[in-house]
Wavefront OBJ file of the C-alpha trace (Angstrom):
o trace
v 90.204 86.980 102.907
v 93.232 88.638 103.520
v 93.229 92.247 104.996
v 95.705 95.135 104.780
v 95.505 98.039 107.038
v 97.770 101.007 106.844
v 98.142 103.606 109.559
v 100.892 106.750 110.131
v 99.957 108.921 107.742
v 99.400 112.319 108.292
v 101.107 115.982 107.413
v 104.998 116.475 107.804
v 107.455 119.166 107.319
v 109.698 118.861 104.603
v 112.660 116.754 106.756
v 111.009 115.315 109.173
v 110.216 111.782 109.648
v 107.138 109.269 109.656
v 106.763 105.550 109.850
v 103.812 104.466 108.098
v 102.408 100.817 109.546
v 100.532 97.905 107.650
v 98.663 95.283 109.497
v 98.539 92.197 108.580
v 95.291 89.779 108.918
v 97.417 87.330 107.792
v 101.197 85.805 109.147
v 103.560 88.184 107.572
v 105.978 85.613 106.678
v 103.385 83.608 104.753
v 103.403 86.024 101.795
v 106.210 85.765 99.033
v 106.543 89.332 99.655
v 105.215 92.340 100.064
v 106.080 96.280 99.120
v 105.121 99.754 99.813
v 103.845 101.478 96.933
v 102.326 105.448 96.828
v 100.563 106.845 94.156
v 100.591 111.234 93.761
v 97.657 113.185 92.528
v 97.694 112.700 88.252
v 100.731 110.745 88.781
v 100.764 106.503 88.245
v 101.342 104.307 91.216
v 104.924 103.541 91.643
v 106.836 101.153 94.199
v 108.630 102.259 96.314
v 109.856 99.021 98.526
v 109.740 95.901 98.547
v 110.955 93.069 100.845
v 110.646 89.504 99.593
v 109.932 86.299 101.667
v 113.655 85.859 102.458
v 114.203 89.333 103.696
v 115.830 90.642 100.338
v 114.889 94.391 100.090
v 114.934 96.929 96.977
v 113.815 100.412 97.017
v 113.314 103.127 94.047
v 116.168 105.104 93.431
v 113.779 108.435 94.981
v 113.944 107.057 98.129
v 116.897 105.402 98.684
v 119.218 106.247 101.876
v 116.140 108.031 103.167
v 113.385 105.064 103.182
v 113.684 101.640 105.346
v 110.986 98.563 104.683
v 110.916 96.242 107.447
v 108.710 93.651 108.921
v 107.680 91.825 111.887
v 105.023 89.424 112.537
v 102.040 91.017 111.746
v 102.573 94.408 110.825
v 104.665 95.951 107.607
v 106.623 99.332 108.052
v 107.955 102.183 106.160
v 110.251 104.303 108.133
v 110.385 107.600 105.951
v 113.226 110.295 106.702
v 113.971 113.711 105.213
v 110.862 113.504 103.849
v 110.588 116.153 100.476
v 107.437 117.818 99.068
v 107.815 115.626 96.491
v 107.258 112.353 98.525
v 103.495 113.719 99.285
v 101.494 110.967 97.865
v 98.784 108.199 99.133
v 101.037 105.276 100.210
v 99.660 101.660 99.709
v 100.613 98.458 101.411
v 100.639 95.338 98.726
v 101.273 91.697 99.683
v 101.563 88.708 97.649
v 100.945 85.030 98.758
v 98.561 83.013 96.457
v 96.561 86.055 95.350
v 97.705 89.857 95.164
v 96.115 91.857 98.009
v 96.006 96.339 98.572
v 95.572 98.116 101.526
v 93.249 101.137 101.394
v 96.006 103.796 101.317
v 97.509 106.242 103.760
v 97.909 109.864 103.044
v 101.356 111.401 103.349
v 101.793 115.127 102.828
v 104.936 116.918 102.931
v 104.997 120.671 103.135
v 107.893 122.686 102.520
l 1 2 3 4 5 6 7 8 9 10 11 12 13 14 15 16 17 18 19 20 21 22 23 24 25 26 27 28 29 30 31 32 33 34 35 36 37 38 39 40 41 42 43 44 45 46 47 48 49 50 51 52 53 54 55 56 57 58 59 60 61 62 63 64 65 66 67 68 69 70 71 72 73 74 75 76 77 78 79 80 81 82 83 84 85 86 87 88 89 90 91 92 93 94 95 96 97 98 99 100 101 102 103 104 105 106 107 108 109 110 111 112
């Protein structure tokens, strides 16, 4: 059984940074890929990255120029800059590799 763990979250100024961290149980480059996703209170989760297998990465237009996805052996990041109120959500790690897996969440909370 595959587990995600997330880490980083926490409270933030409006502009500052955080990188938010998701360990891997399993060999990062095992999964076809794997994406950041955050979900806001009343809101519906939405992605917000996404790197595939071959290191191809997308983002949501919100986040662009501000958010970086990047990987390494074990661990999945999200480097977050010039963070905005608006980016205060509950940020989940996904993978997928055979079967679709979730971390538990991380809360991120921006005040202006």
């Amino acid at each position: 059984q595959v587990q995600l763990v997330e880490s980083g979250g926490g409270l933030v100024q409006a502009g500052g940074s955080r990188r938010l961290s998701c360990a891997s149980s399993r060999y990062i480059f095992s999964f076809s890929h794997m994406a950041w996703y955050r979900q806001a209170p009343g809101k519906q989760r939405e992605l917000v990255a996404r790197i595939a297998g071959g290191g191809i990465t997308d983002y949501a237009d919100s986040v662009k120029g501000r958010f970086t996805i990047s990987r390494d052996r074990n661990t999945l990041f999200l480097q977050m800059n010039n963070l905005k109120p608006e980016d205060t959500a509950v940020y989940y790690c996904h993978a997928v590799g055979g079967a679709s897996y979730w971390g538990q969440g991380t809360q991120v909370t921006v005040s202006s």
